[in-house]
Each structure stands twice: as structure tokens, then as C-alpha cells.
C-alpha positions as CSV (number, residue, x, y, z in Angstrom):
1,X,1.0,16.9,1.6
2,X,4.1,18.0,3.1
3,X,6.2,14.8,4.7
4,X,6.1,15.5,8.5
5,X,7.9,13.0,10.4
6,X,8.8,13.6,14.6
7,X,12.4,13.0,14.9
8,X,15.2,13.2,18.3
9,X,18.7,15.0,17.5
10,X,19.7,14.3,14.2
11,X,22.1,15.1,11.1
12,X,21.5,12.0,9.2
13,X,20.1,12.6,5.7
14,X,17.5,9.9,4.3
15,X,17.6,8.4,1.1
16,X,14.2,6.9,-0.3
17,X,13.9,4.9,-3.4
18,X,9.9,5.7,-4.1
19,X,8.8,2.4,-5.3
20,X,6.9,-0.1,-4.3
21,X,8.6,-3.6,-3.1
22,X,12.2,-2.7,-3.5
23,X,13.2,-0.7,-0.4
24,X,11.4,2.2,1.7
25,X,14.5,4.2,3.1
26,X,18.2,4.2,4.6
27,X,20.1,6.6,6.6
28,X,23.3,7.7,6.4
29,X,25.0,10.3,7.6
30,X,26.0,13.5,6.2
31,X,29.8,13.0,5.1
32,X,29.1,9.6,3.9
33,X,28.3,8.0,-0.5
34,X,26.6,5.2,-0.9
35,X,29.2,3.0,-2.4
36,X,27.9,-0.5,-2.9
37,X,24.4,-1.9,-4.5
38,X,21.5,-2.3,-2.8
39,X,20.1,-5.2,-3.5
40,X,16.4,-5.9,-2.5
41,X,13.2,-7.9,-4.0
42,X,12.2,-11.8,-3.9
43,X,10.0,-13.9,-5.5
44,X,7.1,-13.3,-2.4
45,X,6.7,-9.1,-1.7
46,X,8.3,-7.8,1.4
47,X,6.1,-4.2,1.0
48,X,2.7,-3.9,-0.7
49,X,0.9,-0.7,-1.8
50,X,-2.1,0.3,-0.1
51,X,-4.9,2.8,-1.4
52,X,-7.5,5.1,0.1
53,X,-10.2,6.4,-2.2
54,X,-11.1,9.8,-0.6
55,X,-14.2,10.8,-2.6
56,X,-14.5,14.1,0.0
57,X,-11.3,15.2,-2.2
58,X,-11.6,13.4,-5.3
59,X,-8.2,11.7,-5.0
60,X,-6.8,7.9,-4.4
61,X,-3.8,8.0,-2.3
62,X,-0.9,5.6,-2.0
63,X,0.5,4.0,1.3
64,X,3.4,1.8,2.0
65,X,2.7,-1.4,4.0
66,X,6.3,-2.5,4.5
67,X,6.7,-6.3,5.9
68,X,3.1,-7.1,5.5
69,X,4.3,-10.9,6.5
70,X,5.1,-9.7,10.2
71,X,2.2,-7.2,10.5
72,X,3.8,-5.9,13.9
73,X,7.2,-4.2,13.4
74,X,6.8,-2.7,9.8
75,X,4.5,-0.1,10.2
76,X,2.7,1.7,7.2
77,X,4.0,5.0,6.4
78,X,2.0,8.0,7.9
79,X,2.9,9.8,5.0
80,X,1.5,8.9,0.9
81,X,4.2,8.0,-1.5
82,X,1.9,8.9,-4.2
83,X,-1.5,10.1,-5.4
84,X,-4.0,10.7,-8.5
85,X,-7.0,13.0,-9.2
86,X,-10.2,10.8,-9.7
87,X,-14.2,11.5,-10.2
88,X,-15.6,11.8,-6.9
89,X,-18.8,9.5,-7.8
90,X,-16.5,6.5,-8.9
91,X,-16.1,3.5,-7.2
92,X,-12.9,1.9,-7.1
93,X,-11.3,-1.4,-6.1
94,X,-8.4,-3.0,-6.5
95,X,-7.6,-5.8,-9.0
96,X,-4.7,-7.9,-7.3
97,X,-1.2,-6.7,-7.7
98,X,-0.8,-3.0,-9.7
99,X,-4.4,-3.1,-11.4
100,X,-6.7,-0.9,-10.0
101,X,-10.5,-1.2,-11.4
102,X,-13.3,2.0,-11.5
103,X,-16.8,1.6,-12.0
104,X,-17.6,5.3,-13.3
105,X,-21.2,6.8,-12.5
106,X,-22.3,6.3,-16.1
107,X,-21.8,2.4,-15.8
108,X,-18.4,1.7,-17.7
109,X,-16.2,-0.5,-16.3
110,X,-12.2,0.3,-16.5
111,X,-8.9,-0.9,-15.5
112,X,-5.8,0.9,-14.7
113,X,-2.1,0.0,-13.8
114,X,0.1,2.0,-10.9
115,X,3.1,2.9,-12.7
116,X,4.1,5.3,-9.6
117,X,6.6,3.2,-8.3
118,X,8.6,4.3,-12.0
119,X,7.5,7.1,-12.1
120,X,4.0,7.2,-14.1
121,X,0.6,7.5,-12.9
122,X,-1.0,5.8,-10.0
123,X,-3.9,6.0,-12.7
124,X,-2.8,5.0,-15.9
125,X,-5.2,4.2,-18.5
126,X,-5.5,0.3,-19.8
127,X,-9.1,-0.7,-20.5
128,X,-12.5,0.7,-20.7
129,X,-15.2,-1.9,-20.9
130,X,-18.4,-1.1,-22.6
131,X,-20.7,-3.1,-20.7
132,X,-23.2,-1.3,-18.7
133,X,-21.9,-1.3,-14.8
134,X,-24.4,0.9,-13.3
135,X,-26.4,-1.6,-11.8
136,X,-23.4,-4.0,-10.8
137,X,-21.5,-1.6,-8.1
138,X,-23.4,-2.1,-5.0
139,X,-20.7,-3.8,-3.5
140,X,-17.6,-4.8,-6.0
141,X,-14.4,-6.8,-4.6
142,X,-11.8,-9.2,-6.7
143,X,-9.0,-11.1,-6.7
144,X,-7.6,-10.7,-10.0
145,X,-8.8,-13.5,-12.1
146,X,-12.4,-12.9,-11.0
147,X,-14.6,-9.6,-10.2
148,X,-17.2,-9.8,-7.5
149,X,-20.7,-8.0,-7.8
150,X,-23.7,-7.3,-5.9
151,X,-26.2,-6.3,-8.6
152,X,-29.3,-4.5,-8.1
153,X,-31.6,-6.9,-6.9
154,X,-29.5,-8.4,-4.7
155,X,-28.2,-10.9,-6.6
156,X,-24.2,-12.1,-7.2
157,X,-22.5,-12.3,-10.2
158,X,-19.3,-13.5,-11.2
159,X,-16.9,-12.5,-13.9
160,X,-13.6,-14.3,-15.3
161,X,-11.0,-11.7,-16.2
162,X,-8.6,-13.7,-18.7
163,X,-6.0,-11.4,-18.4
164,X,-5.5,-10.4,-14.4
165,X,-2.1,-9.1,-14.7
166,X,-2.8,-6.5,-16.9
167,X,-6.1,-5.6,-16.8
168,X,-6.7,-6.0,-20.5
169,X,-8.1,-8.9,-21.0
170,X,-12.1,-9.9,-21.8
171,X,-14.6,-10.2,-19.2
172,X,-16.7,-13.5,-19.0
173,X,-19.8,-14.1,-17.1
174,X,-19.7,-17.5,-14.8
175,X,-22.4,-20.1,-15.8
176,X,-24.7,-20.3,-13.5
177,X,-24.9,-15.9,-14.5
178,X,-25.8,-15.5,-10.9
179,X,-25.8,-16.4,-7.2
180,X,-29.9,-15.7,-6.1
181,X,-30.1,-13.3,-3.6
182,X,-31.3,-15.8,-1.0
183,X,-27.9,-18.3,-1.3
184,X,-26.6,-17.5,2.1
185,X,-23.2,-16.5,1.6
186,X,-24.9,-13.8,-1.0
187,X,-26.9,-12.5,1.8
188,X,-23.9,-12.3,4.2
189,X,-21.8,-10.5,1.7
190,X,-24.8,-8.2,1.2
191,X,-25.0,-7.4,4.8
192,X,-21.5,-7.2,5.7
193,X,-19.6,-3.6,6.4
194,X,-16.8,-5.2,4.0
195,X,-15.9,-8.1,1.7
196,X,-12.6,-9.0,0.1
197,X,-11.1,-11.6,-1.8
198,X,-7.6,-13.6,-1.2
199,X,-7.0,-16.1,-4.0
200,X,-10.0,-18.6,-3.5
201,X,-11.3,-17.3,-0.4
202,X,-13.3,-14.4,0.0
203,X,-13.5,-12.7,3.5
204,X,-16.8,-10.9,5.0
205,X,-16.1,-8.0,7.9
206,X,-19.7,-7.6,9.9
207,X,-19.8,-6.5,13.4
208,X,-16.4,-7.3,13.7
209,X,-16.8,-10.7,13.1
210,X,-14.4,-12.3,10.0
211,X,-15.8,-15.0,8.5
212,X,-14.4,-16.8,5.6
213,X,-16.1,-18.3,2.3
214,X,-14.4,-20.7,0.4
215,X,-15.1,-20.0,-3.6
216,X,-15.5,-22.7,-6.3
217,X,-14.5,-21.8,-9.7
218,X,-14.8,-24.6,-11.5
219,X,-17.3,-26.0,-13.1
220,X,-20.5,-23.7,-11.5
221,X,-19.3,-20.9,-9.2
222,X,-20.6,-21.9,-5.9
223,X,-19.8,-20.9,-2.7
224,X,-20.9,-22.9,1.0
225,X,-24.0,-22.1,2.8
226,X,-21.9,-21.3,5.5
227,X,-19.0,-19.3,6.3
228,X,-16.1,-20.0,8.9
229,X,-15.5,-17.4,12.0
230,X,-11.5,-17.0,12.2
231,X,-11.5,-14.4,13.9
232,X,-13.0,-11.4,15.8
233,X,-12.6,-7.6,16.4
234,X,-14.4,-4.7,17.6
235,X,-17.5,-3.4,15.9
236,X,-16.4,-0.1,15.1
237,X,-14.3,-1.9,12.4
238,X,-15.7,-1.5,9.4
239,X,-13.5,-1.7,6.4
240,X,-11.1,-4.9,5.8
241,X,-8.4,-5.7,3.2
242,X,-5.0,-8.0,3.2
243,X,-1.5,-7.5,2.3
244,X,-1.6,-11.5,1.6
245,X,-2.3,-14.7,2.4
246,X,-2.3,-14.6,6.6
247,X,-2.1,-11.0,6.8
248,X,-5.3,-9.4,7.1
249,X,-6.2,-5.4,8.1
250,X,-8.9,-3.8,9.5
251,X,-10.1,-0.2,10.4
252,X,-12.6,2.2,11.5
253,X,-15.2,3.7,9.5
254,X,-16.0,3.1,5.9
255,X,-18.0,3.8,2.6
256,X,-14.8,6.4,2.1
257,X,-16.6,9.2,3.2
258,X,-14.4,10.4,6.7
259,X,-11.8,12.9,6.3
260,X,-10.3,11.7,9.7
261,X,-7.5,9.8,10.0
262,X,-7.8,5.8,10.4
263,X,-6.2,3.6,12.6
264,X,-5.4,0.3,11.3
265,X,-5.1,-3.2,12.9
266,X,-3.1,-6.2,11.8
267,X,-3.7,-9.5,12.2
268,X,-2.0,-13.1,11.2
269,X,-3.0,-16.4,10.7
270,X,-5.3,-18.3,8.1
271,X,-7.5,-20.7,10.0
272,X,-7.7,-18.6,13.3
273,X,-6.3,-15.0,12.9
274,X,-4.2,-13.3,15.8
275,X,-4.0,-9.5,16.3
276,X,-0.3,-8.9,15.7
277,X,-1.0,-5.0,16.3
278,X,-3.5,-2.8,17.4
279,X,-1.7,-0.2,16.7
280,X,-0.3,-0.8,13.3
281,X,-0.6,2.4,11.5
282,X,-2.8,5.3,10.6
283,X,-3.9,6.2,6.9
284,X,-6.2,9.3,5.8
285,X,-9.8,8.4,6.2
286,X,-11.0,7.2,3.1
287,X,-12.6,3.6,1.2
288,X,-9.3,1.4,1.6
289,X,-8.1,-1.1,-0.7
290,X,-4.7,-2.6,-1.2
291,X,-2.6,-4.8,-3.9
292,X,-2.6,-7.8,-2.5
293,X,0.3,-10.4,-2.8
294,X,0.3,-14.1,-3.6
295,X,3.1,-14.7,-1.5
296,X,4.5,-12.3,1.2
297,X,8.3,-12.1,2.6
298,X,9.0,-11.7,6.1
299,X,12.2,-9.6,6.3
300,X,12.7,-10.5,10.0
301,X,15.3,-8.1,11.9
302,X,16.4,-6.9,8.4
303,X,15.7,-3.0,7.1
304,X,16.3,-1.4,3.9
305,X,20.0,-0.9,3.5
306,X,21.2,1.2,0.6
307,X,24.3,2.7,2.4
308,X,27.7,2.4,4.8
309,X,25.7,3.6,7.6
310,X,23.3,0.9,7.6
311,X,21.6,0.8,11.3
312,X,22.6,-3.1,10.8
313,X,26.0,-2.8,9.3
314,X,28.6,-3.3,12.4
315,X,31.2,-0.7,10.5
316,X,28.6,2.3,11.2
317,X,28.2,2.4,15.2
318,X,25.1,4.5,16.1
319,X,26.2,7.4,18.2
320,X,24.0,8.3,21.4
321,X,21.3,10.6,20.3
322,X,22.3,13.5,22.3
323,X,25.8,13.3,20.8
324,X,24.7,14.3,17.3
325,X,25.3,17.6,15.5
326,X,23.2,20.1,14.9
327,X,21.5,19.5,11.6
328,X,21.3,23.3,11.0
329,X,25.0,23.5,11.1
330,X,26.4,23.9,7.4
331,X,28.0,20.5,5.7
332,X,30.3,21.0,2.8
333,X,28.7,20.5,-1.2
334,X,29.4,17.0,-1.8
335,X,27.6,14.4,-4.2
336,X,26.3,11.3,-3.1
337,X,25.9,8.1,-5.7
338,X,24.1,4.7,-5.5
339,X,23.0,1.8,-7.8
340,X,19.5,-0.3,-7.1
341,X,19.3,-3.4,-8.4
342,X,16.4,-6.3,-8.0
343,X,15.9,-9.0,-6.9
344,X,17.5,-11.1,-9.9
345,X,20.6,-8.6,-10.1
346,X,19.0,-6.6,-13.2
347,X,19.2,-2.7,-12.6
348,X,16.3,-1.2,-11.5
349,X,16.2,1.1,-14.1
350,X,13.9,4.7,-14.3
351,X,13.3,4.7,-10.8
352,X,13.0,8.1,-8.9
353,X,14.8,8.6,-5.7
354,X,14.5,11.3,-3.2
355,X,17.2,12.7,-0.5
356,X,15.8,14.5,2.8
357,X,17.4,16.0,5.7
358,X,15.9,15.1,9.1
359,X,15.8,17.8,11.5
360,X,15.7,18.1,14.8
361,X,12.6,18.0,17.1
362,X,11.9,21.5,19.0
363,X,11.5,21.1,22.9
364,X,7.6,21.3,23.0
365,X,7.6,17.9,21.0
366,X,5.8,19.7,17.9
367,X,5.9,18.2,14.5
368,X,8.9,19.4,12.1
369,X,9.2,19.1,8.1
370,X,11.5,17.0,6.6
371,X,13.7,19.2,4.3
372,X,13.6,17.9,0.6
373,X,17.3,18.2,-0.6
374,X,16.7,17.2,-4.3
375,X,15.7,14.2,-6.6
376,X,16.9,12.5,-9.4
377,X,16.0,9.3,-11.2
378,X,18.2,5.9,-11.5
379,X,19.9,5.4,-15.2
380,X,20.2,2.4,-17.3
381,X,22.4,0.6,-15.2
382,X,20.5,1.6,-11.8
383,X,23.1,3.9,-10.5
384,X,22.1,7.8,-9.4
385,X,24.3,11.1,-8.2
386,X,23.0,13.7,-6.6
387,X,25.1,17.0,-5.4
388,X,23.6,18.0,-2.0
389,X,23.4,21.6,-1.3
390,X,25.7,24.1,0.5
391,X,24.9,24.5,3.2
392,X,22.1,22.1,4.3
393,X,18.9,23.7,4.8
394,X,17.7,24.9,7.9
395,X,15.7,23.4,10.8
396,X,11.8,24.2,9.4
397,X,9.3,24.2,11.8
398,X,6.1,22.7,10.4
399,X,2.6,24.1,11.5
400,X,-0.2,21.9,12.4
């Protein structure tokens, strides 16, 4: 998918570090280098991946959700920062953090790891269980240290994953084995259009009505015969995920079988959730999953800055929009450099990045591409160079 983006006037080139929880993008202008580090990361995420399972294609696509915490002015990315080929009859979900689970049509069970964000595979390869899955994938949700799943029969069963953070580990069955298909919350997780997990607390989506069910781990697994209403929607949401603890999302459709886009919803809050944003972004239509955080950063007022042009940085005054050049006008070959580092000053090594020219938007307010200008991939220390071409390319008029 070609990265189509409407834009006003403009010469400015982007520069986009693809991974996940370091930065999204920065803008500088033409004639400028990046000269000083860009420093990004903390302990609690400030951008979580999100993933659409689009069976009608056979692929899993990854969004950005950047500033999951404020759910109102970081917007996720109309465009995919990565994807991977998978079987169209699988089922996937996600694991917490990186790990991504299948269950695959002949029953087995197996784990994967994103490595996109350094350049791997959204897919790649840790565990295949042997245990027969067939039967257990009639609804399947987690939240890494323990898998959720309606089995045939209606019944819920619980499994202990001893190693969460990679995916590795062994799976263990919770004593009681099951949850009897009469207990309650087993029939409301049964019934409703979604169900995910945050930490202890799973979350049910039916009729747009959230409820949430406390889980007990210890000891036998047990949840309450009643859930607790915080909060509400519109019924034609249907599917429901969260960046983290008091950020919840919701969307249209379901069962990953639309090919039309979705428009998602945000919404805050733990005990009572708020919509933050009806609004909050669109994603291909697909089954919709995302890596949830333990903890989530707001970043406030503060964007990505990887350069002197910084829209914060008071030594790079934005000019009006209708002063800027033409971007099909030529700019002399020049080379711009940078260094990424994370959050604890260590260089964020192996990382690719990508420089794109934004062009200008023709007068009938159709879409326009977003000329690719080259890549490269950070070194040892973090730094990169890249020589941009002579001249720029020119304005590309996108169809569609």
C-alpha cells in the first residue's frame, strides 16, 4: 500500500524512524541535517502497535497508535507500518506486548514475536505447541500470562503461560480445568460481540454495552457472577481492544471478515470510561487486536522531534503555509545524518529509517503520494546518513 497522506503547500521532507515506541516522524525542511540525538522511550509506552487480521487477504497488518494515554490528539496512522502473509483460516490474537498467538485450522497452537520494529518479521517463528486447539478457538483472548478459551461445549478454560514475554514458555491448565458453561460471566463472554483482557480484568463488548470482569488467579480461577457496566457505546460497535490500562478502543463490524475501512473510537477511564474521540482513527477492516501496555505515557503537547526544525523548537519558526516553495522545485544533493537513542541513552541500534518528500495538494483536494526518497538502517552507535537525490522528485498525483 502506497503511503497516501493529504497535505497543504509544502517542501518539508519527513523523516520516520519505523519502530514501534521510539518516535513516529519529524519534519524538517529541505536545506536542513539533523544534528543532535533524538532521544525518545520511558519506562510506560507512549505508542503501541495495533493489528488487523484481514482473512479476505490473508495478511495481518500493523498500525501505529501513538499516545494511546491521551486517546484524543494522537491519532492512529491511516497508513500500515508493516505487514505479514498468514493462512486465511487462522485465528489470531494477541499475547500482550510483541507476542502474537495463532490457532491454525489443524488445531496447533503457536506463538510469534513482531520484530518489525528492527527490521524482522511481524511473524516470526517462536513456539508451536502440540496440543490439539481445534476445539479451543471459539472465542480466544489473553493477557500474556494467561490464554482465554471458549471450548466447544461452551465451556471456559484457562491456561498459565510461564513465559509471557516470549512466548516460549509451557502451557498449564488452571485447576478447576474449566469454567461450566452456565457460570455467568462464561455465558456473557460467550454471547458478547468481543472480549479482551487487561492485566486482571477482562472486558466483554455486547450491544455496546462494556462490562468488566474481575479475574481470580490464585488459588481456583474464578471470576464474579456479575460483571460491572463502565461504560456504553453504540451497537454497531462490535470489536474492542486497549492500548492499556484506561485506554480502551472500539469499532464497527467484526469476526475480520469486512474489507471496508473502520472507524475507531477512544475512550478513558477505568471505573467509568469517557469517549475521548469519536473520531480517533480509521484502520482497514479486519479482526483487530493490539499489544497492549502495562503502563502507558501521556506525551502531552510533546511530538516526535528528531531534528532543528522541530514544530516545538522556538529556533525553527513555521512559515505561513502559502509562503512555502514549491516542492517540485529542484533542491541541491545533500546528505542528511541522525542518531536515535532510547530511553536509557543506549543506541538504538539496527533500526530502519525512511525519508519522504511531502507534496503539495492539487486544487480539487484529491489525494497525493508521498514520494519515498530512500532508506537506510541506524548503525552500532544509532547514527544514519542518507544522500537525498538531485533534484527532489516530482509532485505525484496518486489515483483513487
Amino acid at each position: 500500500m502506497a503511503s497516501k497522506r493529504t497535505r497543504k503547500k509544502s517542501s518539508a521532507i519527513v523523516v520516520g524512524l519505523m519502530t514501534m515506541g521510539l518516535c513516529t516522524a519529524s519534519v524538517i525542511s529541505p536545506n536542513s541535517a539533523l544534528g543532535r540525538e533524538a532521544t525518545a522511550g520511558e519506562p510506560c509506552k507512549s505508542e503501541i502497535a495495533v493489528y488487523v487480521a484481514k482473512f479476505l487477504t490473508g495478511k495481518i497488518y500493523k498500525y501505529s497508535d501513538w499516545n494511546p494515554a491521551s486517546a484524543t490528539d494522537g491519532l492512529m496512522s491511516p497508513d500500515y507500518v508493516a505487514s505479514a502473509s498468514t493462512p486465511r483460516d487462522g485465528t489470531f490474537f494477541s499475547g500482550g506486548g510483541n507476542i502474537i498467538y495463532e490457532v491454525t485450522s489443524g488445531g496447533q497452537l503457536k506463538s510469534y514475536v513482531d520484530k518489525s520494529a528492527s527490521g524482522g518479521s511481524l511473524l516470526t517463528p517462536v513456539k508451536t505447541y502440540t496440543s490439539d486447539w481445534a476445539t479451543r478457538r471459539k472465542k480466544l483472548w489473553a493477557n500474556g500470562p494467561q490464554i482465554f478459551s471458549i471450548e466447544d461445549g461452551g465451556n471456559l478454560a484457562v491456561y498459565q503461560q510461564s513465559a509471557p514475554e516470549t512466548g516460549n514458555g509451557t502451557l498449564l491448565r488452571d485447576n478447576p480445568a474449566t469454567l461450566p458453561i452456565d457460570h455467568p460471566a462464561v455465558a456473557a463472554f460467550t454471547e458478547a460481540d468481543d472480549v479482551w483482557a487487561i492485566g486482571a480484568t477482562v472486558y466483554t463488548l455486547t450491544s455496546g454495552v462494556i462490562e468488566a470482569w474481575p479475574y481470580t488467579a490464585s488459588g481456583s480461577s474464578s471470576f464474579p457472577a456479575q460483571g460491572t457496566i463502565i461504560g456504553t457505546t453504540s451497537p454497531d460497535q462490535k470489536q474492542g481492544w486497549a492500548a492499556g490500562p484506561g485506554a480502551i478502543r472500539t469499532a464497527p463490524t467484526g469476526v475480520g471478515m469486512s474489507p471496508e475501512p473502520h472507524v475507531v473510537r477512544s475512550y478513558t477511564g477505568s471505573s467509568s470510561l469517557t469517549e475521548a474521540d469519536s473520531e480517533y482513527g480509521v484502520v482497514i477492516g479486519g479482526n483487530v487486536f493490539a499489544a497492549t501496555a502495562d503502563c502507558l505515557a501521556d506525551a502531552g503537547e510533546t511530538k516526535p522531534s528528531f531534528g532543528k526544525a522541530a514544530a516545538d523548537d522556538p529556533e525553527a519558526p513555521v512559515a505561513p503555509e502559502d509562503d512555502l516553495p514549491d516542492p517540485s522545485m529542484p533542491v541541491s544533493p545533500q546528505v542528511l545524518r541522525g542518531r536515535f537513542t532510547l530511553g536509557d541513552g543506549k543506541p538504538a541500534a539496527g533500526l530502519p529509517v525512511r525519508i519522504e518528500a511531502m507534496d503539495t495538494v492539487p486544487e480539487d483536494g484529491s489525494e497525493v503520494e508521498m514520494p519515498a526518497l530512500g532508506t537506510t538502517v541506524t548503525g552500532a552507535d544509532g547514527s544514519w546518513s542518507l544522500s537525498l537525490p538531485a533534484p527532489l522528485p516530482p509532485r505525484r498525483t496518486a489515483s483513487g
